[in-house]
Every structure is written in C-alpha cells, then in structure tokens.
ROSE-4610 file (N, C-alpha, C; in Angstrom, 1 decimal, always signed):
// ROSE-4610
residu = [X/X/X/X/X/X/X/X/X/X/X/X/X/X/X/X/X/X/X/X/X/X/X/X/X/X/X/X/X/X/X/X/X/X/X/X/X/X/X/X/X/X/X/X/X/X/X/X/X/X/X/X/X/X/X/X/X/X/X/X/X/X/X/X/X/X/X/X/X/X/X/X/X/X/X/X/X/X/X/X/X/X/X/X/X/X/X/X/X/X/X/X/X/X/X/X/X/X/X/X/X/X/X/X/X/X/X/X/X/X/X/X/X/X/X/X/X/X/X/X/X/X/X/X/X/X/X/X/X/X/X/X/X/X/X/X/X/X/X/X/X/X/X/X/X/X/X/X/X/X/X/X/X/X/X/X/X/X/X/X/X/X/X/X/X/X/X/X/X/X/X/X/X/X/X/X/X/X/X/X/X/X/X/X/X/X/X/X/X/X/X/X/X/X/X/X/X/X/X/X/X/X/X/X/X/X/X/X/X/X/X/X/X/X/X/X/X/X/X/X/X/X/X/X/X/X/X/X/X/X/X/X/X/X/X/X/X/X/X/X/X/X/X/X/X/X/X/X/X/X/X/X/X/X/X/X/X/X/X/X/X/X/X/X/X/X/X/X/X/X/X/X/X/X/X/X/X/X/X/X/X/X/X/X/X/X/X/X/X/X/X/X/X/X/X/X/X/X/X/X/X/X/X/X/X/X/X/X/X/X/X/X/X/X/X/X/X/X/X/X/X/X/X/X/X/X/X/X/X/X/X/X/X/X/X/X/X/X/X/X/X/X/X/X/X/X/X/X/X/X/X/X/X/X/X/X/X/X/X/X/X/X/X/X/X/X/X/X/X/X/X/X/X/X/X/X/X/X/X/X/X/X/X/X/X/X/X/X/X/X/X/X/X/X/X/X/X/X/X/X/X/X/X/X/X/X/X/X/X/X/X/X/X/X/X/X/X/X/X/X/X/X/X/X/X/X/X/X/X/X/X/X/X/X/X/X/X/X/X/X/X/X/X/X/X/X/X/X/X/X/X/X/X/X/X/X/X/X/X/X/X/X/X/X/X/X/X/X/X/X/X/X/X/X/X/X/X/X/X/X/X/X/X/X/X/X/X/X/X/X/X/X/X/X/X/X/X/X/X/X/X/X/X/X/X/X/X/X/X/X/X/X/X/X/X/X/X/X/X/X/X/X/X/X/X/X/X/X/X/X/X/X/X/X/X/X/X/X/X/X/X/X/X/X/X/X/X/X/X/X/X/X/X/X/X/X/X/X/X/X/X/X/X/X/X/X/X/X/X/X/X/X/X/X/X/X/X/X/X/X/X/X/X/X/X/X/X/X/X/X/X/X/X/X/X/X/X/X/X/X/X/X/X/X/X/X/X/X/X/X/X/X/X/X/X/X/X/X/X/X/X/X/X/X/X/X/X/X/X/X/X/X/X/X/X/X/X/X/X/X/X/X/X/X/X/X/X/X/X/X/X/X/X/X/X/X/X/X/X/X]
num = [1/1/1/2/2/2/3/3/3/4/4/4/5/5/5/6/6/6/7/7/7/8/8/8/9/9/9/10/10/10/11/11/11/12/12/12/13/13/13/14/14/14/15/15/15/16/16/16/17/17/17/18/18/18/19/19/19/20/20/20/21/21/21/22/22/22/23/23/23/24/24/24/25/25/25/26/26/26/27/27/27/28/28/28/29/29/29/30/30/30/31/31/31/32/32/32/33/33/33/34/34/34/35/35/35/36/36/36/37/37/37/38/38/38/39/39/39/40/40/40/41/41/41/42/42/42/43/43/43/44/44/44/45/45/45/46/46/46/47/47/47/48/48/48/49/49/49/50/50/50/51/51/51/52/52/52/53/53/53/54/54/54/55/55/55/56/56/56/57/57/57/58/58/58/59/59/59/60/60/60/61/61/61/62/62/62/63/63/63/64/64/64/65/65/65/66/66/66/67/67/67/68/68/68/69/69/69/70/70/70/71/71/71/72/72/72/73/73/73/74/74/74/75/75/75/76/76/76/77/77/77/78/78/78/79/79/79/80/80/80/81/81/81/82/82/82/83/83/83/84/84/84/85/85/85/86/86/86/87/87/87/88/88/88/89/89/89/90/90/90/91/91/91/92/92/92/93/93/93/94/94/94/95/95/95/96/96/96/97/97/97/98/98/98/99/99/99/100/100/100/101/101/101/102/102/102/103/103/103/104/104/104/105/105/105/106/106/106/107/107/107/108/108/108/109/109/109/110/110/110/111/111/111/112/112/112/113/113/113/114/114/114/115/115/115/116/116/116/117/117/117/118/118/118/119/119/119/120/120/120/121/121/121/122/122/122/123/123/123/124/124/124/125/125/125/126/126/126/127/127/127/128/128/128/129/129/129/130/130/130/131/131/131/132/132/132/133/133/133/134/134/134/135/135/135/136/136/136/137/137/137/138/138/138/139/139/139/140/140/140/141/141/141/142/142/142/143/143/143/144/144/144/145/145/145/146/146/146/147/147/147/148/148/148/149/149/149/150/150/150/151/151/151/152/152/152/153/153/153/154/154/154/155/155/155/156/156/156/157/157/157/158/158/158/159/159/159/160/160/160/161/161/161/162/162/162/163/163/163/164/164/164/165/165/165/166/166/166/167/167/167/168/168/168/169/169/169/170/170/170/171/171/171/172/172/172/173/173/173/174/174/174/175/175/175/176/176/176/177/177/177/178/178/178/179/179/179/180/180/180/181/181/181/182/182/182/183/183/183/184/184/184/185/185/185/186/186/186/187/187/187/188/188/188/189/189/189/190/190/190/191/191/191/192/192/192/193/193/193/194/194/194/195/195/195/196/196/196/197/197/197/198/198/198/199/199/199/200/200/200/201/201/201/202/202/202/203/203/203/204/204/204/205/205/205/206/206/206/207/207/207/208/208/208/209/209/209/210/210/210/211/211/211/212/212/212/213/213/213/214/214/214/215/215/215/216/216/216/217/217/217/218/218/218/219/219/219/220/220/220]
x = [-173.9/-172.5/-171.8/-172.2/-171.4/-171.7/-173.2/-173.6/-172.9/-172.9/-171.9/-170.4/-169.9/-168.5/-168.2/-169.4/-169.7/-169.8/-170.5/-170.9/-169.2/-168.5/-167.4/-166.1/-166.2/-165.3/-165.7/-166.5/-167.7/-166.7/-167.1/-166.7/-165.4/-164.9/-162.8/-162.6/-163.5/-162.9/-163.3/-164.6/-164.7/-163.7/-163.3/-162.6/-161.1/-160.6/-159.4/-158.7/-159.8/-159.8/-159.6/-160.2/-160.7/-158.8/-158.8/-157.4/-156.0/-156.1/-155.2/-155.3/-156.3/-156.3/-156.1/-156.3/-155.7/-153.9/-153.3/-152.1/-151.4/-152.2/-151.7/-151.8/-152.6/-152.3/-151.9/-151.0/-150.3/-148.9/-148.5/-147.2/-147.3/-148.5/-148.6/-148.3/-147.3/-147.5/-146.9/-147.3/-146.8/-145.5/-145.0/-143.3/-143.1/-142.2/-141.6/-140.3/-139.7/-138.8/-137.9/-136.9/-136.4/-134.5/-133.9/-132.8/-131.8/-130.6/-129.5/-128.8/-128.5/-127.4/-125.9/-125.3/-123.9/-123.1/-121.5/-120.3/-119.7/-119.4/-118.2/-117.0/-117.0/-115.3/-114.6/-113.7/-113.1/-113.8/-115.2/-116.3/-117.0/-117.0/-117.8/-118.5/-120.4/-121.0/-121.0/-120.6/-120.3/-121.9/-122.7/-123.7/-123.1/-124.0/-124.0/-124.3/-122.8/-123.4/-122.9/-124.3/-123.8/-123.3/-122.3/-121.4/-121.7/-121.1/-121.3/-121.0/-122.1/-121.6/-122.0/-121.7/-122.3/-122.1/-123.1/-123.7/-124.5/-124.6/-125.7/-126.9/-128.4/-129.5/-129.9/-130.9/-130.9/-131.7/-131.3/-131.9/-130.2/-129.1/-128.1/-128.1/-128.5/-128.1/-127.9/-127.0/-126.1/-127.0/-126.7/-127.4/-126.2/-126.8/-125.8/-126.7/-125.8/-126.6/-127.6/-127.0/-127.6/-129.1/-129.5/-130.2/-131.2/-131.6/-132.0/-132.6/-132.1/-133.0/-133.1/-134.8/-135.2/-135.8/-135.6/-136.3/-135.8/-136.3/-136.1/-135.9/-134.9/-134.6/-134.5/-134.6/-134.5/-132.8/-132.3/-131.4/-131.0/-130.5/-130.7/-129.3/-128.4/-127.6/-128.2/-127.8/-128.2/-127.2/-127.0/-126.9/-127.7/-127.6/-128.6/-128.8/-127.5/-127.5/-128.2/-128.2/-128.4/-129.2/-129.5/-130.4/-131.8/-131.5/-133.1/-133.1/-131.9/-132.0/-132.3/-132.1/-132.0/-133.6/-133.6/-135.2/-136.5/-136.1/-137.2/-137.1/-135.7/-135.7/-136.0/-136.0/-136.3/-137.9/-138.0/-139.7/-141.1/-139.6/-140.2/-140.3/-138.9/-139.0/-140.3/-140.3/-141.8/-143.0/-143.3/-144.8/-144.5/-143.1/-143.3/-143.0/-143.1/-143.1/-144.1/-144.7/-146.7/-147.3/-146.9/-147.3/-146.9/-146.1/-145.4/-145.7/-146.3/-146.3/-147.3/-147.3/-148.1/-147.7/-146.2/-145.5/-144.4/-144.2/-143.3/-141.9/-141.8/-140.8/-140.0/-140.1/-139.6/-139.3/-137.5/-137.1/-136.6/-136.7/-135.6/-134.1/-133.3/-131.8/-131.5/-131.5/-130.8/-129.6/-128.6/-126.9/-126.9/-126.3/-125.5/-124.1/-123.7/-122.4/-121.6/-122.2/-121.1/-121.6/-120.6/-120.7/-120.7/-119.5/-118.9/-119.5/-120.9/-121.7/-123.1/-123.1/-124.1/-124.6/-124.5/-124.6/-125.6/-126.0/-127.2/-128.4/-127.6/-129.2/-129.6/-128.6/-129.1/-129.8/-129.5/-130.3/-132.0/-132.0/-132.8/-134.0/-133.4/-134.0/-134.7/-134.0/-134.1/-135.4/-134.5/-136.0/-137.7/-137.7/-138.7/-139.1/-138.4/-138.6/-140.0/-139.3/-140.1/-141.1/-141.3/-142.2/-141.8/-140.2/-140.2/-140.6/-141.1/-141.2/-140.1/-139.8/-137.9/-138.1/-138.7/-139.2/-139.1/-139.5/-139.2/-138.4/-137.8/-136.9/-136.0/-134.7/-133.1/-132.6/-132.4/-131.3/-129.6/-129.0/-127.9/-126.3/-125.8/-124.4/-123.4/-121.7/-121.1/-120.0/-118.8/-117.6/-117.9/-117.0/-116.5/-116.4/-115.6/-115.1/-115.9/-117.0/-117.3/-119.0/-119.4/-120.8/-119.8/-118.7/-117.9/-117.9/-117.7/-117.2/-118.5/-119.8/-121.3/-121.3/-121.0/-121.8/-120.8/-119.6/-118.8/-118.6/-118.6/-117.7/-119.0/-120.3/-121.2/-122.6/-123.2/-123.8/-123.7/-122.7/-122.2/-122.5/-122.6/-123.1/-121.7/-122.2/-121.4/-121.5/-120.6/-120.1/-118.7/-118.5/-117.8/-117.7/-117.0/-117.0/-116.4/-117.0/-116.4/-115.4/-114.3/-112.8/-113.2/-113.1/-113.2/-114.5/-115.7/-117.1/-117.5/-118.7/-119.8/-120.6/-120.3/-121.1/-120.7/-121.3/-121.0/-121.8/-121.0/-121.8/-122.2/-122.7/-124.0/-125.0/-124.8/-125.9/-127.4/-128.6/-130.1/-130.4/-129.8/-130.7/-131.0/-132.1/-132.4/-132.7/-131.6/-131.2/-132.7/-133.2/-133.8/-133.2/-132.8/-132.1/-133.0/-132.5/-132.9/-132.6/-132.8/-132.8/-131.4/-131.2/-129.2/-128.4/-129.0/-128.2/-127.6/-128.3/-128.0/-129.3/-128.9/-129.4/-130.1/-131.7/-132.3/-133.6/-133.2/-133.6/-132.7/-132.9/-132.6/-132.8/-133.2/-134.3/-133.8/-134.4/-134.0/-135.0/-134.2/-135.5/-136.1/-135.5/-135.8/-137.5/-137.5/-138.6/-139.7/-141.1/-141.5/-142.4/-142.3/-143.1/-142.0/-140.7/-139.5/-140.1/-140.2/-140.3/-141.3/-142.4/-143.9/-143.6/-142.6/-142.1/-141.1/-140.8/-139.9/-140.7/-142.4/-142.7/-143.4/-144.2/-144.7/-143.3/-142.0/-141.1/-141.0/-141.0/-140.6/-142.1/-142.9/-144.5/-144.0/-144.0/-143.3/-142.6/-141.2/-140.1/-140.9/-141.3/-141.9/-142.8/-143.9/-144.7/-143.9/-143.3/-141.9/-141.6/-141.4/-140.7/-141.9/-142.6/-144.4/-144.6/-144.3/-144.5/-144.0/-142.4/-141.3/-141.5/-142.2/-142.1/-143.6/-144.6/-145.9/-145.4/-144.3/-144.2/-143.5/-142.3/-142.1/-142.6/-143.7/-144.4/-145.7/-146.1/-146.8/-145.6/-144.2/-143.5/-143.1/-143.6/-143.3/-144.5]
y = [+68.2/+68.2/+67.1/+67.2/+66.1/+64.9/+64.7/+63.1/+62.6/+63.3/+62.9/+62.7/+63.7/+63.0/+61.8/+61.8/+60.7/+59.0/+59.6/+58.3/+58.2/+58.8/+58.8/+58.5/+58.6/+57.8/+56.6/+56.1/+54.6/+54.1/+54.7/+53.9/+53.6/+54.4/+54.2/+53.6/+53.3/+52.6/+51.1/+51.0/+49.2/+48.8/+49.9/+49.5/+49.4/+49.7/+49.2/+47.7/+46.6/+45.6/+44.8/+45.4/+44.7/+44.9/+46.1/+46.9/+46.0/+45.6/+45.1/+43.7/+43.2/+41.5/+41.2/+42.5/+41.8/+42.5/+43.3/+43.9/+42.0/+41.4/+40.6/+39.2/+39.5/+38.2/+38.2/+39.3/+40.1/+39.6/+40.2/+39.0/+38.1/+37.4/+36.0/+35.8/+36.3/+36.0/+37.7/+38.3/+39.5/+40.1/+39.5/+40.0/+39.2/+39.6/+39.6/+38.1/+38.3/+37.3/+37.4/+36.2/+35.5/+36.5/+37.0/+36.9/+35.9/+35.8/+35.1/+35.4/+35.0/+35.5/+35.1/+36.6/+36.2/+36.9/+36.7/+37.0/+38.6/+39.6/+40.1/+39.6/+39.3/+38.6/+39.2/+40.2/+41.4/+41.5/+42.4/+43.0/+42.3/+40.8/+40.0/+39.5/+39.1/+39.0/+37.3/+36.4/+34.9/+34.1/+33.9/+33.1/+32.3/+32.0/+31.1/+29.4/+28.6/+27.5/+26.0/+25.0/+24.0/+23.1/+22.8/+22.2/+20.3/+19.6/+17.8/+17.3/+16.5/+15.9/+14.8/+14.0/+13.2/+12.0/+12.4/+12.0/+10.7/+10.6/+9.5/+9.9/+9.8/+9.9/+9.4/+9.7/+9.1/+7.9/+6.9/+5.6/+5.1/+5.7/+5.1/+4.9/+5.8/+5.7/+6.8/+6.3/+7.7/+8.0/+9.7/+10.8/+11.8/+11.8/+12.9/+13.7/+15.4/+16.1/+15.6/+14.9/+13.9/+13.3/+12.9/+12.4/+13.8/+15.0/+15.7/+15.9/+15.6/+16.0/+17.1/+16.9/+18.2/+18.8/+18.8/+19.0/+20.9/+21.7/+22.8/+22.1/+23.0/+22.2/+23.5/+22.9/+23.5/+23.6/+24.2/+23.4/+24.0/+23.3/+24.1/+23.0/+24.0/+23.0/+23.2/+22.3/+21.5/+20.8/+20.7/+19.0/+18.9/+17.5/+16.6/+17.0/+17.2/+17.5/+19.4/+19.9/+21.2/+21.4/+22.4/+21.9/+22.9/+23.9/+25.2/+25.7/+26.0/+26.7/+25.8/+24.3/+23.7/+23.3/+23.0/+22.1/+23.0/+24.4/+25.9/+25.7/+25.8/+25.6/+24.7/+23.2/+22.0/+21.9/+22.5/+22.8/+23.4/+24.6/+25.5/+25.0/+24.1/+23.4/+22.7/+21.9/+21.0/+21.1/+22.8/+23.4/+23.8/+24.2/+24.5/+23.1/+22.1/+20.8/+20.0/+20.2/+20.4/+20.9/+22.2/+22.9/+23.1/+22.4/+21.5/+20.3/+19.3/+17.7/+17.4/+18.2/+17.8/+18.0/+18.8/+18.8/+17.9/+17.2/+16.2/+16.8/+18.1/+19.0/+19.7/+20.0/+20.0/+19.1/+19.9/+18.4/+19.2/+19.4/+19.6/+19.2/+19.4/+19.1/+19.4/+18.6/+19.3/+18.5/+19.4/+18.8/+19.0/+17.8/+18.2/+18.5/+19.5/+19.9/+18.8/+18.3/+17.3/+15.7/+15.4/+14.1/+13.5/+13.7/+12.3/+12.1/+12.8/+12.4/+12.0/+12.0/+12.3/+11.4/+10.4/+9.2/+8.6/+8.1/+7.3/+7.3/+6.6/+5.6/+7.2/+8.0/+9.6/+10.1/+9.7/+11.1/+10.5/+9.2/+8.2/+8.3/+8.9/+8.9/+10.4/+11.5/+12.4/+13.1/+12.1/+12.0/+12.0/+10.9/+10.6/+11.4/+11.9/+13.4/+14.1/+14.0/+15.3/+14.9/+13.2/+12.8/+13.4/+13.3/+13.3/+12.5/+12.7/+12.1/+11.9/+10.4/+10.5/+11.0/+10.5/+11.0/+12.4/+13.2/+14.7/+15.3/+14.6/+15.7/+14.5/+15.0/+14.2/+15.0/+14.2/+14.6/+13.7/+14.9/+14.0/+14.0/+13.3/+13.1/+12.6/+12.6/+12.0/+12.7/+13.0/+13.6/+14.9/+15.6/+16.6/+17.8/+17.0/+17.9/+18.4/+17.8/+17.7/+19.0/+18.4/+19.4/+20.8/+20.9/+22.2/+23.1/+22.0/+23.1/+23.3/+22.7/+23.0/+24.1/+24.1/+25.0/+26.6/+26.5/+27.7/+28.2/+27.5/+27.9/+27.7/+27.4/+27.1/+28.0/+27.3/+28.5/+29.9/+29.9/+31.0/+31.2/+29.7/+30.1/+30.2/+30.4/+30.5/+29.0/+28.1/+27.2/+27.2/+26.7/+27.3/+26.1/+25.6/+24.6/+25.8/+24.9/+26.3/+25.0/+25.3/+24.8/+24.0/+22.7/+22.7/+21.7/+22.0/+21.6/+21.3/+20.7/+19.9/+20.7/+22.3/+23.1/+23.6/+24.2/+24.6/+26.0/+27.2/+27.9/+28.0/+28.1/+27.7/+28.7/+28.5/+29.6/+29.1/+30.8/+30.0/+30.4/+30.5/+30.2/+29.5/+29.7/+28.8/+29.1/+28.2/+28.5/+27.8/+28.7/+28.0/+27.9/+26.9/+26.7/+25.7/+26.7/+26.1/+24.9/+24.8/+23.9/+24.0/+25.0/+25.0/+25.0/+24.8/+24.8/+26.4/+26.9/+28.6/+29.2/+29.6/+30.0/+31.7/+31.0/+32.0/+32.5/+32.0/+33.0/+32.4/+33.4/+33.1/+33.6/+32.9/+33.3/+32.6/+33.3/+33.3/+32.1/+31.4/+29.8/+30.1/+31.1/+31.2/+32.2/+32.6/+33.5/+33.0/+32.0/+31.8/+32.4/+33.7/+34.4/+34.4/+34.2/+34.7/+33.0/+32.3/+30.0/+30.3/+31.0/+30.9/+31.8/+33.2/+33.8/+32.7/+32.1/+30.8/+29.9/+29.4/+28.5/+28.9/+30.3/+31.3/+31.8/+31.5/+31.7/+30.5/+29.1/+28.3/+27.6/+28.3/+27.9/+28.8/+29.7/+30.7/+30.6/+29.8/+29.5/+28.5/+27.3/+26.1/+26.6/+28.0/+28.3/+29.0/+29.7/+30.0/+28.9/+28.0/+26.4/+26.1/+26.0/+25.5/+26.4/+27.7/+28.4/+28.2/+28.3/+27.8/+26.4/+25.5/+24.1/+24.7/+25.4/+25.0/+26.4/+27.4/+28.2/+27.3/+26.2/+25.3/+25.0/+23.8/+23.1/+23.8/+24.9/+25.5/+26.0/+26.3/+26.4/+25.3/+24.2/+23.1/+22.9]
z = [+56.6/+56.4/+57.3/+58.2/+59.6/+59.5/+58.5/+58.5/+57.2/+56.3/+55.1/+55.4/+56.2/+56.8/+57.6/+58.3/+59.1/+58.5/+57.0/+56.2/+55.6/+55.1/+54.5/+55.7/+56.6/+57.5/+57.6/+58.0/+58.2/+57.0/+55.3/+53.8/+54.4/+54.9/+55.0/+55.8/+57.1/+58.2/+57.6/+56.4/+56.3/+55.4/+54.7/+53.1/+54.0/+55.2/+55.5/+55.1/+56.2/+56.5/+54.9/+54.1/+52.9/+51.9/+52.2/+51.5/+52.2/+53.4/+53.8/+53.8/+53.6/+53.2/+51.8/+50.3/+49.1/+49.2/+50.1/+50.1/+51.0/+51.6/+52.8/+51.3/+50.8/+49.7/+48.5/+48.2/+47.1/+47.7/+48.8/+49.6/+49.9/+50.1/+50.3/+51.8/+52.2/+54.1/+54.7/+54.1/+54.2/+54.1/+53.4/+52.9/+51.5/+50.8/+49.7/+49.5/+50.7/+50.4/+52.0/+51.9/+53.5/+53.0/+54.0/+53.7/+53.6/+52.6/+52.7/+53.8/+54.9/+55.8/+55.4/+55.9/+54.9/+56.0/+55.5/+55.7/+55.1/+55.2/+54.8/+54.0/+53.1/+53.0/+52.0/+52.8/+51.7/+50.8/+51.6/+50.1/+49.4/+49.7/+49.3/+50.0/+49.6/+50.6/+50.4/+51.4/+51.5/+52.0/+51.6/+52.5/+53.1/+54.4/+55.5/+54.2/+54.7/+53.9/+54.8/+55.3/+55.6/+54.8/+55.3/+54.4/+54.7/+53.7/+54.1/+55.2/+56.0/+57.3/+57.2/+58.8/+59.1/+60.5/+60.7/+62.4/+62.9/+64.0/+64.4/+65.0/+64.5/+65.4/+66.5/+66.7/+68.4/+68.2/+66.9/+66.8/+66.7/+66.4/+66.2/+64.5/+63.7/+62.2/+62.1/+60.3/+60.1/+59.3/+59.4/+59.0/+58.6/+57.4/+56.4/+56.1/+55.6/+54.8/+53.7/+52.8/+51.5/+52.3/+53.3/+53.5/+53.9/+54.1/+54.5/+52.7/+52.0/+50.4/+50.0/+49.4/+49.2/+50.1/+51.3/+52.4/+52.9/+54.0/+54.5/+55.4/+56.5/+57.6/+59.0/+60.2/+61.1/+62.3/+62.7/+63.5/+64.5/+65.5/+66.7/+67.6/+68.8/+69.4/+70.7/+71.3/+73.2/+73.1/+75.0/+75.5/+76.4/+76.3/+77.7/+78.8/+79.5/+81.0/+81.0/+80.0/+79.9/+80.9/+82.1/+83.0/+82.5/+82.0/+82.2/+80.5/+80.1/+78.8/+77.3/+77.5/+75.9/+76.4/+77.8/+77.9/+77.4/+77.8/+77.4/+75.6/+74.8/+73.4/+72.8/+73.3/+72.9/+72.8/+73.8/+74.0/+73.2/+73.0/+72.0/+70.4/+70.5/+69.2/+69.1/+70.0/+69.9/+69.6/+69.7/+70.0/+67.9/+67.8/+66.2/+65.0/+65.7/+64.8/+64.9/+66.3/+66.3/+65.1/+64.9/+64.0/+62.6/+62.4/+61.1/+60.6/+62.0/+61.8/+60.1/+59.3/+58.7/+56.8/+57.5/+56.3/+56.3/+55.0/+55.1/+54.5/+54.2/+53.8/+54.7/+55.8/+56.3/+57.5/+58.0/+59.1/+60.2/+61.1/+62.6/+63.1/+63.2/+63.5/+64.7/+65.7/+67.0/+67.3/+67.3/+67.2/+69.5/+69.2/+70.7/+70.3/+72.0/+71.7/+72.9/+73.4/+74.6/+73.7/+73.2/+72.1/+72.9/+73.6/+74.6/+75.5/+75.8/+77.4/+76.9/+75.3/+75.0/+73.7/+73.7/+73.4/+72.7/+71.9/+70.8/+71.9/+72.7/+74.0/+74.9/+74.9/+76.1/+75.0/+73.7/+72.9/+72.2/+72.6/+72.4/+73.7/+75.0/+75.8/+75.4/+75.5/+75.3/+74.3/+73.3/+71.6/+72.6/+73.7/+74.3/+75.0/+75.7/+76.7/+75.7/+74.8/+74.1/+73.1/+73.0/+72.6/+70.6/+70.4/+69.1/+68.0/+66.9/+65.6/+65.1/+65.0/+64.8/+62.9/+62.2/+60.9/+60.7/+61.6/+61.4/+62.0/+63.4/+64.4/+64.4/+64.1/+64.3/+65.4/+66.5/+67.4/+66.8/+66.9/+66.3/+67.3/+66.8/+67.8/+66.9/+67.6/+66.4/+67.0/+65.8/+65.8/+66.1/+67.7/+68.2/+66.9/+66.5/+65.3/+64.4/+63.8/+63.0/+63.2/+64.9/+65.2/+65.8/+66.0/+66.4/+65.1/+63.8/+62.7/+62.4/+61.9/+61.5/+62.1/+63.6/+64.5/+64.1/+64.2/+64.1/+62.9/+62.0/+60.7/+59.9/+60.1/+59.0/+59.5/+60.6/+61.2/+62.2/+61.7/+62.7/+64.2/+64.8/+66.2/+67.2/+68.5/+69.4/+70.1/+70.5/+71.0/+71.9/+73.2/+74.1/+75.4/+75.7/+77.1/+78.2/+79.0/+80.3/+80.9/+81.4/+81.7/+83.3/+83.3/+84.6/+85.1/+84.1/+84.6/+83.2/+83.8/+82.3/+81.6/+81.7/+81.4/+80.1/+79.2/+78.0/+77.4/+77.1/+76.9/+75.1/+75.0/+73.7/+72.8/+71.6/+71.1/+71.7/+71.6/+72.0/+70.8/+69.5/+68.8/+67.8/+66.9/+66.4/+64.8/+63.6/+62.1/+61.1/+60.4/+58.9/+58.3/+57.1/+56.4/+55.2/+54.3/+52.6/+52.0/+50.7/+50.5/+49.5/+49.2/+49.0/+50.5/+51.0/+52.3/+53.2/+52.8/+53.2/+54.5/+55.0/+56.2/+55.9/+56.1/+55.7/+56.5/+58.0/+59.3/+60.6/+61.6/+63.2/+63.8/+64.9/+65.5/+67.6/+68.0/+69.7/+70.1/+70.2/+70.8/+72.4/+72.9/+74.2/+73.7/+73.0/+72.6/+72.1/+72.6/+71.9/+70.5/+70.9/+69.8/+68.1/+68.9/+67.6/+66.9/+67.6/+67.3/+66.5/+67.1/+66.3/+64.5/+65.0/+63.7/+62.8/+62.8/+62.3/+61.6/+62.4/+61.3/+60.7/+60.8/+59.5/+58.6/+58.6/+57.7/+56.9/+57.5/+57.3/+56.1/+56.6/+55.2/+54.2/+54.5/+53.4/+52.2/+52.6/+52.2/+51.3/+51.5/+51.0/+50.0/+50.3/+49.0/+48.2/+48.4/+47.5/+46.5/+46.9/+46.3/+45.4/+46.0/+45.4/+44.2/+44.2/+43.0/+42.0/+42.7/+41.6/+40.9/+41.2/+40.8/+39.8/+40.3/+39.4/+38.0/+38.4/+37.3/+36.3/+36.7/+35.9/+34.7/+35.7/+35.1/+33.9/+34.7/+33.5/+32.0/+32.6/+31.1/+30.4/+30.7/+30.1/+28.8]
C-alpha cells in the first residue's frame, strides 16, 4: 500500500513541472494582458495619454512623438547633476536595453527636468556616460514647459524644484508605454528586479502586436 502511494506521489510530483509549463505557454508570459492606467474623471476611467511633443536629443535633433512610430516606448525623467538617484536608474535603464538591444521596436525616453542646465552637448556627454545607442535611447531636452506637462498632466509623475538650490525632487519611476500612446506599466527604477519585470512586460506587449498583425494577415 505505501509503495503504490509512494509511486503516485513520484506521478504528481513529475506531472507538475510538465502542467505548469503548458499553463505558462497558454499565457504566453504568464499573464493574460498589461493594464491601461487611468484617471477617475467623474466616473469615467481616462487613460494615461502622451500627448504631441517635441524636443531635442542629445545629438541636438528634433524628436517628436511622430517620430517614435510604431514603436513601444520606455520613459523615464533625470537630470545631469542628479548626484546618486537618476545615475542608479539610468543604470538600471542600461542593463534593460542590453536586454532589448536586439529589438528594433522598442525605444527608451529619458526626459530631463533641469532644461536650462542641461543642454544638447551635457546630454551628449551624458548619452556617453552610459555608453547609449542613440538609435534606441533618446535623452531629450527642450521647452520647460513642455517636459513639465508630459511629466504631470500625461504621465502622472511627480516633478518638483526645491526653492533656493539645483535640486529637484522627481519621480523614480519608470512608464511603458504603447503604441496608442497609453501607459501600460510602472515600475520603481530604483528596483532592479521591478526594471527586469518591465522588459518581460515590454516582450509581452510586442507578442501581443505580433499576434494581432499575424491574426490579420491570416484573415486576409
């Protein structure tokens, strides 16, 4: 009796691994779908939407939304002089566009929030710091106005100068964003485990796209 129970735990403990790798490719990355992040707005749920801009890279060209395509996109705010917190997220950005360098669908956005200190040739230096692929990661700069509203009124981050000094308090985190322009993760750039959860969202999102384009094309 004990060796037959014995054999029938053994069946259950192999047939796990097996049960959870067609459940793991039934989701395809183990979930179903990314949320829309949205608004309240008297009962209506508003998605997060970036709206038309337009900035300078750290080559000194302009970069509009329009130019981002059909691309997924990443975005994240710093400034230069930042001394401990944007260098740790910049960082983090780096190790997940390592691990992107290979998709041409997605792109990186890192807005500064000090325009005026923070200039084409600092963000040029900067690009270098990090040994960016200007092709995939845009550092961008431009109108005050213009990275204040993206940041407040579109991604809902927190953006803040402190009165007095060069300091600025700042969201750490860091937006996915679709290809309608809607914000569909965030994530703590200080965390690299949340950065590594970001570009398994960010493959995701894209086989998502891949399906939708091949269910297409097969109803053609």
């Amino acid at each position: 009796m004990k060796q037959a129970t014995g054999k029938i735990i053994l069946v259950v403990l192999l047939a796990i691994p097996a049960i959870w790798v067609i459940l793991w490719k039934i989701t395809s990355f183990g979930y179903n779908e990314l949320p829309v992040y949205s608004t309240d707005e008297m009962g209506v749920q508003v998605p997060y939407s970036i709206d038309s801009f337009s900035l300078l890279d750290q080559n000194g060209e302009v970069f509009s939304r329009e130019d981002i395509g059909n691309r997924v996109f990443i975005s994240n705010f710093f400034f230069t002089s930042c001394p401990d917190i944007c260098p740790t997220i910049n960082g983090h950005i780096k190790i997940a566009s390592q691990k992107l360098e290979n998709s041409t669908d997605i792109l990186f956005l890192s807005h500064t929030v000090d325009p005026y200190n923070d200039s084409v040739s600092v963000l040029r230096n900067y690009a270098d710091r990090f040994e960016a692929n200007d092709d995939q990661w845009k550092f961008l700069t431009g109108s005050k106005a213009t990275i204040y509203h993206l940041a407040r009124d579109n991604y809902k981050a927190v953006i803040q100068e402190v009165p007095d000094t060069n300091n600025f308090i700042h969201s750490e985190k860091i937006m996915l964003v679709d290809r309608d322009f809607h914000v569909r993760g965030i994530y703590n750039g200080l965390d690299i485990k949340e950065v590594l959860n970001m570009v398994e969202d960010a493959r995701f999102l894209l086989s998502c796209y891949k399906k939708e384009e091949e269910n297409e094309q097969t109803e053609r």
